[in-house]
C-alpha positions as CSV (number, residue, x, y, z in Angstrom):
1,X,0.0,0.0,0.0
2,X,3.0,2.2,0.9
3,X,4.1,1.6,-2.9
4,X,1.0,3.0,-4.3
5,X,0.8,5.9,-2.0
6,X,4.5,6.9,-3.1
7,X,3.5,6.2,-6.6
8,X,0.9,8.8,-6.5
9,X,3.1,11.3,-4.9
10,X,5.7,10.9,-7.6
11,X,3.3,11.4,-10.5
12,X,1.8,14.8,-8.8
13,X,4.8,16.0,-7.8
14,X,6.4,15.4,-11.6
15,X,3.6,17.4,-13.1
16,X,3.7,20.0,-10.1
17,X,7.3,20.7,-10.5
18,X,6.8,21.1,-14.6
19,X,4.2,24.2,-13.9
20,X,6.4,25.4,-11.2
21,X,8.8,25.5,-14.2
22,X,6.7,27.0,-16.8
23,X,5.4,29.7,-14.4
24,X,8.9,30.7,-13.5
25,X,9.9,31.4,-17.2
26,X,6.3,33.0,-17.3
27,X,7.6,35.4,-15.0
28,X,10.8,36.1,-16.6
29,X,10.0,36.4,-19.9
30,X,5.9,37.5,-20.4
31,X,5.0,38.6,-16.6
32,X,1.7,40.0,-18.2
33,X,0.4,36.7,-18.6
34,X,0.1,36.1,-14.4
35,X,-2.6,38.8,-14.5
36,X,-5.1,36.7,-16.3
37,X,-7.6,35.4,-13.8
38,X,-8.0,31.3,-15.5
39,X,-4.3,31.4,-15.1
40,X,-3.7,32.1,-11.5
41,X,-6.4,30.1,-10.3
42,X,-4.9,27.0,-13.0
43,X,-2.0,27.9,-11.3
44,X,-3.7,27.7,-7.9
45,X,-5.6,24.6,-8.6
46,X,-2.4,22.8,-9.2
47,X,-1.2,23.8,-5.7
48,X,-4.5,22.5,-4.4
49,X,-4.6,19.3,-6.0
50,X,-0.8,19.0,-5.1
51,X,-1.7,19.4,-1.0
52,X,-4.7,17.0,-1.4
53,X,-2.4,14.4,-2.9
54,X,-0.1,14.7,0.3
55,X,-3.3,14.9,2.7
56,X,-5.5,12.2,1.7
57,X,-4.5,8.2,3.1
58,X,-4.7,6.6,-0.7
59,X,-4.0,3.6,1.0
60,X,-7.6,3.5,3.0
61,X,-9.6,4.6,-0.6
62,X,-10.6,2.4,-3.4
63,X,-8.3,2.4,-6.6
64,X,-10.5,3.7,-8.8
65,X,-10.6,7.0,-6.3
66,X,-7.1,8.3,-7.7
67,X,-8.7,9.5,-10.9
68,X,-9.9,12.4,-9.7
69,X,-6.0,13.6,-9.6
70,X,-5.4,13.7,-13.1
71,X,-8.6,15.1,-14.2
72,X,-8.3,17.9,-11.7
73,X,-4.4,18.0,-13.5
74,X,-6.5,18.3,-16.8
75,X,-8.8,21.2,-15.6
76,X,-5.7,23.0,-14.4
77,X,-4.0,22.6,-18.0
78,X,-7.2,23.6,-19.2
79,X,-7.1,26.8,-17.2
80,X,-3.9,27.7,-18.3
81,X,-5.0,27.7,-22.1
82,X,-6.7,31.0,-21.9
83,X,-3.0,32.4,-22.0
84,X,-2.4,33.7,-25.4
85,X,0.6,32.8,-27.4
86,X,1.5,30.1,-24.9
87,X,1.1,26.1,-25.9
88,X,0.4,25.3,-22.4
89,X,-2.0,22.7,-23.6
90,X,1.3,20.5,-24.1
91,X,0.8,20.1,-20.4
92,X,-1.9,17.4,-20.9
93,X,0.3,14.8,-21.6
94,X,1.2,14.4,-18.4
95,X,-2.2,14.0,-16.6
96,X,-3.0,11.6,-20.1
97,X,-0.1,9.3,-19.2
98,X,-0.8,9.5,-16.2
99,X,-4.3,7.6,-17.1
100,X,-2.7,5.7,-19.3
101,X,-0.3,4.2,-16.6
102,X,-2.7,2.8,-14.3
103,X,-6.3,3.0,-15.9
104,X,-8.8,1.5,-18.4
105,X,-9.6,3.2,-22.0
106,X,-12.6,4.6,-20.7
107,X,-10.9,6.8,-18.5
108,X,-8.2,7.7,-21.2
109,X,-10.7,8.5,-24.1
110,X,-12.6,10.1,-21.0
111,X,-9.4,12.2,-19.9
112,X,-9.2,13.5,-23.7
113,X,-12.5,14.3,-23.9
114,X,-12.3,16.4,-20.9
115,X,-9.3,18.0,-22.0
116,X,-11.3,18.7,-25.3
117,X,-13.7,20.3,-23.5
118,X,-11.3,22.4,-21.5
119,X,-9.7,24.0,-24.4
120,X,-13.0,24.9,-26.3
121,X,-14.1,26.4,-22.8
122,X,-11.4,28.1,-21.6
123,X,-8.7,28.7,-24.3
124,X,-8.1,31.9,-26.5
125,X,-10.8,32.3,-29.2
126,X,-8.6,34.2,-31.8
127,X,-8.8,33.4,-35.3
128,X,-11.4,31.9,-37.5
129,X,-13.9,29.1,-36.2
130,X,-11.7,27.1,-39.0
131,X,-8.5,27.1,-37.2
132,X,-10.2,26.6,-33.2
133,X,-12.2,23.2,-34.7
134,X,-8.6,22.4,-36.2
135,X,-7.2,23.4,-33.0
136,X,-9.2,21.1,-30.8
137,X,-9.3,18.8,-33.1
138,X,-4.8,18.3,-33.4
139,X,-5.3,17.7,-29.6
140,X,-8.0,14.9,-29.1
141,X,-5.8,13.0,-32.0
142,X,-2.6,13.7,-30.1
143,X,-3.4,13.2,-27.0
144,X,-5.5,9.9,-27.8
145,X,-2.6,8.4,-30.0
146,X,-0.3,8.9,-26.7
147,X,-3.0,7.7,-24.5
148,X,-3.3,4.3,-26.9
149,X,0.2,3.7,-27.1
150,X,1.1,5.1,-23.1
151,X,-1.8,2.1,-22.5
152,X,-0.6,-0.5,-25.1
153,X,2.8,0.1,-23.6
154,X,1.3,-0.4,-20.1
155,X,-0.4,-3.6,-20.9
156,X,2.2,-5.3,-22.7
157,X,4.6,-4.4,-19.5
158,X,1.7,-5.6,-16.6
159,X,1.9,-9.3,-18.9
160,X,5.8,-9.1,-19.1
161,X,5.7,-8.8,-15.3
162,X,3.0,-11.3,-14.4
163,X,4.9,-13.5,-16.6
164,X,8.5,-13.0,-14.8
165,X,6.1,-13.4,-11.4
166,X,4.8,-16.2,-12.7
167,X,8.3,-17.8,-13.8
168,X,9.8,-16.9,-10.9
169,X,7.4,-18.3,-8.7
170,X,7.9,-21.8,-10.9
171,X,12.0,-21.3,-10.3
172,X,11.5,-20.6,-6.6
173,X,9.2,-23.9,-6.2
174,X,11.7,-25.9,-8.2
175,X,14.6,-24.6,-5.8
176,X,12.7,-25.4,-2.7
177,X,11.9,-28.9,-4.7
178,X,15.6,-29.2,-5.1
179,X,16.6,-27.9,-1.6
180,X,13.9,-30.4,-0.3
181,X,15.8,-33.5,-2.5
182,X,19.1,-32.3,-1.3
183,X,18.1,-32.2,2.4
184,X,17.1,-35.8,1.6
185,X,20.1,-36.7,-0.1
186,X,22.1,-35.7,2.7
187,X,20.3,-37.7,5.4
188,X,20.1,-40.4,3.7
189,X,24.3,-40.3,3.0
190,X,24.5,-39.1,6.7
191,X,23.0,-42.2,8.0
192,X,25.3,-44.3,5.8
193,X,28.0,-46.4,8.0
194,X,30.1,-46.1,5.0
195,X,32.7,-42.7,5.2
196,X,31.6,-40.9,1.8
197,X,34.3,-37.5,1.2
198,X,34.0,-35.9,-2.1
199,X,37.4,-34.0,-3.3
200,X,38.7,-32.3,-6.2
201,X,41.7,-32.1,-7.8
202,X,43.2,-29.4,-6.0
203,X,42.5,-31.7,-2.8
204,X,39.7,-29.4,-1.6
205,X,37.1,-31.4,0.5
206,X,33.6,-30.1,-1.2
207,X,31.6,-32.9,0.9
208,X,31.4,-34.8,3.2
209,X,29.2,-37.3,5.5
210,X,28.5,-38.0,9.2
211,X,30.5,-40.7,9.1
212,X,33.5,-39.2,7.6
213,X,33.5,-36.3,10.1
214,X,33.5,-39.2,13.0
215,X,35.9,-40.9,12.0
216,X,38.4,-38.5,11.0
217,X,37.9,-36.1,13.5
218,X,36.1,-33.5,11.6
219,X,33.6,-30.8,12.3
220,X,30.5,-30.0,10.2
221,X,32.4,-27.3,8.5
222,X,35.1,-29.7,7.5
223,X,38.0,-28.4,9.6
224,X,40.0,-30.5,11.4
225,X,39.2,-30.9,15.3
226,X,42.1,-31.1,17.8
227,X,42.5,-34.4,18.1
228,X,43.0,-35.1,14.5
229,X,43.4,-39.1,13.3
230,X,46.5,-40.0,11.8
231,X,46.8,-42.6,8.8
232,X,49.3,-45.6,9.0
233,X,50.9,-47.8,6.4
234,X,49.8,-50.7,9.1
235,X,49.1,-51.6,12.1
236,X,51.7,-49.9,14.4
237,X,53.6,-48.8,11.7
238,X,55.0,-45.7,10.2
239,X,52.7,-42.4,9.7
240,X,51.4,-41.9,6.0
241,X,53.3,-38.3,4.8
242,X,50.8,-35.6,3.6
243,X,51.1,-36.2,0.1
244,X,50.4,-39.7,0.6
245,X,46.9,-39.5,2.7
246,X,44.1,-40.9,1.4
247,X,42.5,-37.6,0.4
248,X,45.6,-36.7,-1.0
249,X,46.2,-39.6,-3.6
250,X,42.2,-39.5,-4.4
251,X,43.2,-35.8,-5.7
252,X,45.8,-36.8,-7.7
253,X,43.5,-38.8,-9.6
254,X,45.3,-42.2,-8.3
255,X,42.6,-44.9,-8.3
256,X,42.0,-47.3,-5.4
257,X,40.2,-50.7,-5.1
258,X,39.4,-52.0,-1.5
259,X,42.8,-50.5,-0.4
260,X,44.2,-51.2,3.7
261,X,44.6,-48.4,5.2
262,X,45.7,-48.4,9.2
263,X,43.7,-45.2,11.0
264,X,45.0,-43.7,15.2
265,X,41.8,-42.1,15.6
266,X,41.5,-39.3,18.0
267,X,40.3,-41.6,20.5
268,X,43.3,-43.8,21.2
269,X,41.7,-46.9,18.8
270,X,42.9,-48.3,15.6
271,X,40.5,-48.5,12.8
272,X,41.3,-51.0,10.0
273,X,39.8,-49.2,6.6
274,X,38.9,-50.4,3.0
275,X,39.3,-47.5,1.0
276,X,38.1,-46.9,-2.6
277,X,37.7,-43.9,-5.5
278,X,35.5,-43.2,-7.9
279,X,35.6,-40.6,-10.2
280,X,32.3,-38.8,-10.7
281,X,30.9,-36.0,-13.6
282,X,32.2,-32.6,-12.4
283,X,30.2,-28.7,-13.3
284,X,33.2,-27.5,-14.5
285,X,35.1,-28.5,-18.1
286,X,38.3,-29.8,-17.0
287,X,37.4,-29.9,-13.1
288,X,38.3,-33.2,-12.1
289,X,36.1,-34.5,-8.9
290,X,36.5,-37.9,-6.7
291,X,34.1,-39.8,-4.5
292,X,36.0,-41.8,-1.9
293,X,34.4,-44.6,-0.6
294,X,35.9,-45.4,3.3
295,X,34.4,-48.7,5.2
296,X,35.2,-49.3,8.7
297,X,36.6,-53.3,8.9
298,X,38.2,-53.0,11.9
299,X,35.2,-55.2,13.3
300,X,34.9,-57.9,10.7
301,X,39.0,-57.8,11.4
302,X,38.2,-58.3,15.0
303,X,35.8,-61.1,14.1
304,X,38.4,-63.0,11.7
305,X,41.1,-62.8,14.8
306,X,38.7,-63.8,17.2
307,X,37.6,-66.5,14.7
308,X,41.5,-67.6,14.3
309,X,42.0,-67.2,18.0
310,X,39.3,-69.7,18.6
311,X,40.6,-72.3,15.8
312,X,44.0,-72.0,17.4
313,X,42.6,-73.0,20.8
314,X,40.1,-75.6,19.9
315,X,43.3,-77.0,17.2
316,X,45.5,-76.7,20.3
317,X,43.2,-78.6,22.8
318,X,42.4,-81.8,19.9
319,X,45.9,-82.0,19.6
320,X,46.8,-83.3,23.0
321,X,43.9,-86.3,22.8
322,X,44.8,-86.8,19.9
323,X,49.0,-87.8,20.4
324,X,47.7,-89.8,23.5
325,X,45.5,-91.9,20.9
326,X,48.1,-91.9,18.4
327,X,50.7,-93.1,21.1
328,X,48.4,-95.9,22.3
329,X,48.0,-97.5,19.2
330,X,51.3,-97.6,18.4
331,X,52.1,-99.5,21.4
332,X,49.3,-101.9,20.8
333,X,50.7,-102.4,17.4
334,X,54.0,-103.1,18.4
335,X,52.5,-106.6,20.4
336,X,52.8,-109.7,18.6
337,X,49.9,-111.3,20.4
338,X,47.3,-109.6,18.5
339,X,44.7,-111.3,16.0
340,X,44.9,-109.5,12.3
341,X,41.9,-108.4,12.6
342,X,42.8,-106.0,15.2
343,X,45.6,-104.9,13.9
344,X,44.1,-104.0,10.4
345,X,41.7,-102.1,13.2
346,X,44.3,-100.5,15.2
347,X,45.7,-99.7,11.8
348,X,42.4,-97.8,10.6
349,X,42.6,-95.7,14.0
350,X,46.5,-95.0,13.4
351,X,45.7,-93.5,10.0
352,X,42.5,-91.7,10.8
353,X,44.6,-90.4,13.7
354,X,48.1,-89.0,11.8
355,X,45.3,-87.9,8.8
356,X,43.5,-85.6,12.3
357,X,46.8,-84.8,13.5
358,X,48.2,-83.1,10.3
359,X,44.6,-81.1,10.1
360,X,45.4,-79.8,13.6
361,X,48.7,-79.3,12.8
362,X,47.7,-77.4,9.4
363,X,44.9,-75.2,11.6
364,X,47.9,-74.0,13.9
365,X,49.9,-73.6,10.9
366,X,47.2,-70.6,9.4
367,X,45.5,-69.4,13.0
368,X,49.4,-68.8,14.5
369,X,49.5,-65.3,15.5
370,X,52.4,-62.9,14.7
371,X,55.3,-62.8,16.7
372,X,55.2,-59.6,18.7
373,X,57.6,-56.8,16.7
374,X,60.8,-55.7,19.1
375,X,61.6,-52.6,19.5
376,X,64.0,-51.3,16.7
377,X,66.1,-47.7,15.4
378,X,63.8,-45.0,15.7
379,X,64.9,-41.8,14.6
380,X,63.2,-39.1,16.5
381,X,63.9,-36.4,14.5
382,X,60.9,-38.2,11.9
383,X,58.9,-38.9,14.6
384,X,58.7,-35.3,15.6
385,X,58.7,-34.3,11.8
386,X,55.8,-36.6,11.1
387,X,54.1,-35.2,14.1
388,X,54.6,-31.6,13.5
389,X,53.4,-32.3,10.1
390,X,49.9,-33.8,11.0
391,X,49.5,-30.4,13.4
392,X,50.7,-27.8,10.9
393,X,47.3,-26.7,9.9
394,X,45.7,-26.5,13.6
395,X,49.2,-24.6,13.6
396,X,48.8,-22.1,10.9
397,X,45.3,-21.3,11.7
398,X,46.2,-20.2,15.3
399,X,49.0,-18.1,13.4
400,X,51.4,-20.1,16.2
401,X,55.2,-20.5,14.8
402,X,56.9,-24.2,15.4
403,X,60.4,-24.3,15.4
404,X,62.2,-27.3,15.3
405,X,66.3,-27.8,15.9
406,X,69.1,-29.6,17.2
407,X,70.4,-32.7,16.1
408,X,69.4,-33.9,12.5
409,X,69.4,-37.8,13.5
410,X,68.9,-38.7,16.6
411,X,68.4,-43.0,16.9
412,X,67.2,-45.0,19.7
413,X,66.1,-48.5,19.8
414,X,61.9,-48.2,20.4
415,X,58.2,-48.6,19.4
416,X,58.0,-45.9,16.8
417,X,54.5,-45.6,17.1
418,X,54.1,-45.4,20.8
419,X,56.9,-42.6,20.5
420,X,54.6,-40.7,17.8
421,X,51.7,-40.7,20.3
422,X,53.7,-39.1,22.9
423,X,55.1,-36.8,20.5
424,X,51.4,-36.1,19.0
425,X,50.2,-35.9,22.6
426,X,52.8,-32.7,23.8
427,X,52.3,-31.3,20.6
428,X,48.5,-31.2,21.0
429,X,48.9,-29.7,24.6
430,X,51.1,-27.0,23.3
431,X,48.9,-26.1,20.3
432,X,45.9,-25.8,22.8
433,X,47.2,-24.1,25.5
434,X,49.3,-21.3,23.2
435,X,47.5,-18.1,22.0
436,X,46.9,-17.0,18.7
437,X,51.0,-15.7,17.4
438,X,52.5,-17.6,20.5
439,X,55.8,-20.0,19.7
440,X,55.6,-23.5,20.2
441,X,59.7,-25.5,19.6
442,X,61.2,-28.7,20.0
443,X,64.7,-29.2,20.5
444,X,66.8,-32.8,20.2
445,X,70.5,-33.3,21.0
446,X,72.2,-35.9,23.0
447,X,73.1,-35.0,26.7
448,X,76.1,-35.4,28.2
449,X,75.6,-38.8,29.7
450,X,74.5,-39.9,25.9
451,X,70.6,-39.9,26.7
452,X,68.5,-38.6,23.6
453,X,67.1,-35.7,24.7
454,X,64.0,-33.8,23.0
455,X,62.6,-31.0,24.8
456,X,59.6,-29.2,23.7
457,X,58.7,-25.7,24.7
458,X,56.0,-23.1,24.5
459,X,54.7,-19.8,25.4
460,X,51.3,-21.0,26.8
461,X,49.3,-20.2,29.7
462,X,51.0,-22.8,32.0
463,X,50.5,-24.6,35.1
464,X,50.6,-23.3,38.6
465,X,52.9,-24.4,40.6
466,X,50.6,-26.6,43.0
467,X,49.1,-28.4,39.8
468,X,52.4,-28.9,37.7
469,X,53.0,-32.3,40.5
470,X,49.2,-33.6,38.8
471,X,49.8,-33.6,35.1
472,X,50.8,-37.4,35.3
473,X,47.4,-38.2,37.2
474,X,44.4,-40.2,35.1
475,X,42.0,-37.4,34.2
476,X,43.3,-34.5,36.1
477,X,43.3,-31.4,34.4
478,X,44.4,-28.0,35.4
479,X,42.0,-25.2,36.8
480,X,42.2,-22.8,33.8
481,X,42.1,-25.3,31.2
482,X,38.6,-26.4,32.5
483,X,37.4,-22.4,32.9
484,X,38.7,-21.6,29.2
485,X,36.6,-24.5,27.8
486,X,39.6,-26.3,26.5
487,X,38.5,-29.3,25.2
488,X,40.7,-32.6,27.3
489,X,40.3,-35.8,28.9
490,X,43.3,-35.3,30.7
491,X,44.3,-39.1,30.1
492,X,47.1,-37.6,27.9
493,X,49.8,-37.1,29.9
494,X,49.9,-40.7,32.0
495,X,49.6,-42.2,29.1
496,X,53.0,-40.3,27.8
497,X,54.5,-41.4,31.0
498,X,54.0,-45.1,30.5
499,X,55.5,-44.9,27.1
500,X,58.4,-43.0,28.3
501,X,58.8,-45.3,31.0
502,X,58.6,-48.5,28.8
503,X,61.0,-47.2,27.1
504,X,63.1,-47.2,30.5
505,X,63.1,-43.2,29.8
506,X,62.2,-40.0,31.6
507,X,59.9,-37.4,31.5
508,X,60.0,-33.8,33.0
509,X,57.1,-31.1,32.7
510,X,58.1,-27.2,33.9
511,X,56.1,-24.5,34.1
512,X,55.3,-21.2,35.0
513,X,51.8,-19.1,35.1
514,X,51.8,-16.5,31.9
515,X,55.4,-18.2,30.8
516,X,54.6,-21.4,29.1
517,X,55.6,-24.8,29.6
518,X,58.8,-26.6,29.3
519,X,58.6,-30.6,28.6
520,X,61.8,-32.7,28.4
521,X,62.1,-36.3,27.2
522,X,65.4,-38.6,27.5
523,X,65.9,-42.1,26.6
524,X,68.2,-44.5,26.4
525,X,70.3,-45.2,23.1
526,X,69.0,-49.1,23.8
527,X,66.6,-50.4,26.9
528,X,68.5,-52.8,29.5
529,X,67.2,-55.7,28.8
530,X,68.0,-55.7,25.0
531,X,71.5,-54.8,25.7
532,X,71.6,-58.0,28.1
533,X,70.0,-60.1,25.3
């Protein structure tokens, strides 16, 4: 309603401010003509109609009550005609276009009549009855071919617009259509066990599932949460490098089929993963985009060694009967006071019990469990690189600098990937507990006493003196850490400890309020007990 109001104003005020115009150059150039009486009160009843547009609520009267605007515009025009040598009658196309705009024919033909009228009625009568007839006549032709046309034009632009309403109404129901099917795509891929991650070749994650995000440690933005999951080359092995992650060769267009791949989640628990690519149609020419396809075995793993652990047992227990048997009939066969017929019996049993006894034997062969792996060179140095490279973008998005020195080899006999999760462990403390631009380094030398030290250092918030003796407690966690919101178990630190110490090593945490932390790690070139082996 507002709209139409304004519309009204605009129209009047356009017309207004054209005789405001003409009746300044009036009295510039032919003052004289202001003292004709039809003039002034035009003049005036242009100021009337002008205040009465501004007065009335348009909004509360019917449509069809706006007419009386530009008729009272016409009757104004038609006023002003009585001044001699002065077209003002040009004036009328205004009011015209005006009914035109926004009303029928009727009204039009009726607003040219009336103007008609106007200029027989109040218009200069010089000349002969010839040229006033001509006159009157050049103006009902002009003014009705502009009042046709101003309404062809205005009826040809209402259907244009109905038209765009009416397609844009279609598009906006088809987008909701779509936006309904895409909200139903997603939950149905969302409540798919199966990790679906869609990249492109620039290794951009563009999608990505429930699944996906809980596995990998992801939140529904995509960015990687604190405790990020790590990818192995097996079980207990060596930490995939960036540019071999599984995201990472799926963007590089390699193609994988049921692939192994070894996950640390952020929980502490390997996942055994089957991972597979396909490459699917891309928007974009030349936009290559891949789907891969991640299924969580580590339970049918479980299942299989469970299922071998039980064959190993029940092979182990059958094979103890069974050398009694076999040891039996061999002793019966070795008397001489036997009738044949026995000993072809005895014989049977003998055979069925090697034939049982090589089965059992076979079992154990396949169900036999790895030998546990000892502990072998470990260079530290690529445990702390591997780490530090898994937490360089938490790193570069807290705008934190890592700085890491010392020796460029540094070996010791140990369990490579226990040492990474103590390594990813202090690293994670320091990223969490550093501001935004604070410095997080790790240093690694050998000591005098040739321990392989690695001390890592930063400018954190630290721990108070009366909580630093904690830190090695199950689920302690400091004061501050819990009023910030800092996400913890605080199970990180024992469990550090326990590796160290496995490692017959040491571990020492310093700290200071406002300072930062200081954590130092020293081991042994080689444990004790492989020395004395």
């Amino acid at each position: 309603m507002m709209i139409r109001t304004v519309s009204i104003w605009r129209w009047q005020l356009v017309f207004t401010g054209s005789i405001v115009a003409i009746a300044v150059m009036i009295t510039a150039f032919k003052p004289t003509t202001l003292g004709l009486p039809l003039v002034i009160a035009g003049l005036a009843l242009v100021v009337v109609t002008t205040l009465v547009t501004f007065a009335v609520p348009w909004h509360r009267l019917p449509r069809r009550a706006v007419v009386i605007l530009p008729l009272l515009d016409v009757l104004a025009v038609g006023l002003t005609t009585n001044a001699p040598d002065i077209r003002l009658g040009l004036l009328w196309v205004f009011p015209v276009t005006w009914l035109a705009t926004y009303f029928t024919m009727p009204w039009v033909l009726g607003g040219v009549a009336f103007s008609a009228a106007c200029l027989v009625l109040f218009s200069e009568r010089n000349g002969e009855p010839a040229d006033v007839l001509l006159r009157v006549l050049t103006v009902i032709i002009t003014l009705s071919f502009l009042g046709v046309t101003v309404r062809i034009g205005a009826q040809r632009s209402r259907a244009a617009r109905r038209l765009l309403e009416r397609r844009s109404e279609q598009v906006n129901r088809a987008a909701e259509r779509a936006e309904t099917n895409q909200r139903r795509v997603t939950q149905v891929i969302d409540a798919l066990g199966v990790a679906l991650v869609v990249v492109d070749d620039d290794g951009r994650v563009m999608q990505m599932n429930d699944a996906y995000r809980a596995l990998y440690g992801r939140d529904r933005y995509g960015e990687a949460l604190p405790s990020t999951a790590v990818e192995y080359d097996r079980r207990r092995g060596s930490a995939v490098p960036p540019a071999r992650t599984t995201l990472a060769r799926a963007a590089s267009g390699e193609q994988l089929q049921d692939e192994r791949v070894w996950l640390f989640d952020g929980a502490g628990h390997w996942r055994a993963l089957q991972v597979s690519t396909r490459t699917i149609a891309s928007a974009t020419e030349g936009k290559r985009i891949t789907l891969v396809v991640i299924d969580d075995v580590t339970e049918l793993m479980e299942a299989a060694e469970e299922r071998r652990a039980l064959g190993a047992v029940v092979s182990h227990e059958l094979r103890n009967p069974l050398t009694a048997i076999i040891g039996h009939v061999d002793l019966l066969l070795e008397r001489e006071d036997l009738p044949p017929q026995v000993t072809a019996q005895l014989g049977v049993i003998a055979n069925a019990g090697e034939r049982m006894e090589n089965l059992v034997a076979s079992t154990l062969e396949t169900t036999r469990r790895a030998p546990e792996e000892p502990f072998e060179p470990v260079d530290l140095r690529e445990v702390v690189e591997e780490s530090a490279a898994s937490y360089a973008p938490l790193i570069s998005g807290s705008r934190q600098e890592l700085d890491i020195s010392g020796a460029e080899r540094l070996v010791i006999y140990g369990d490579a990937f226990r040492l990474r999760q103590v390594l990813d462990n202090l690293l994670s403390n320091a990223v969490k507990y550093t501001p935004a631009g604070g410095r997080i380094a790790v240093r690694l030398g050998w000591t005098g006493d040739k321990q392989a030290e690695l001390v890592v250092t930063d400018t954190g918030t630290g721990i108070a003196a009366d909580e630093l003796s904690r830190v090695f407690e199950p689920y302690f966690r400091t004061d501050r850490a819990v009023l910030a919101g800092v996400a913890g178990t605080g199970l990180g630190m024992g469990i550090a400890r326990a590796i160290v110490e496995a490692h017959e090593g040491s571990i020492r945490v310093e700290s200071s309020i406002g300072v930062g932390t200081v954590v130092t790690l020293r081991f042994p070139p080689r444990r004790v007990k492989e020395v004395l082996a």
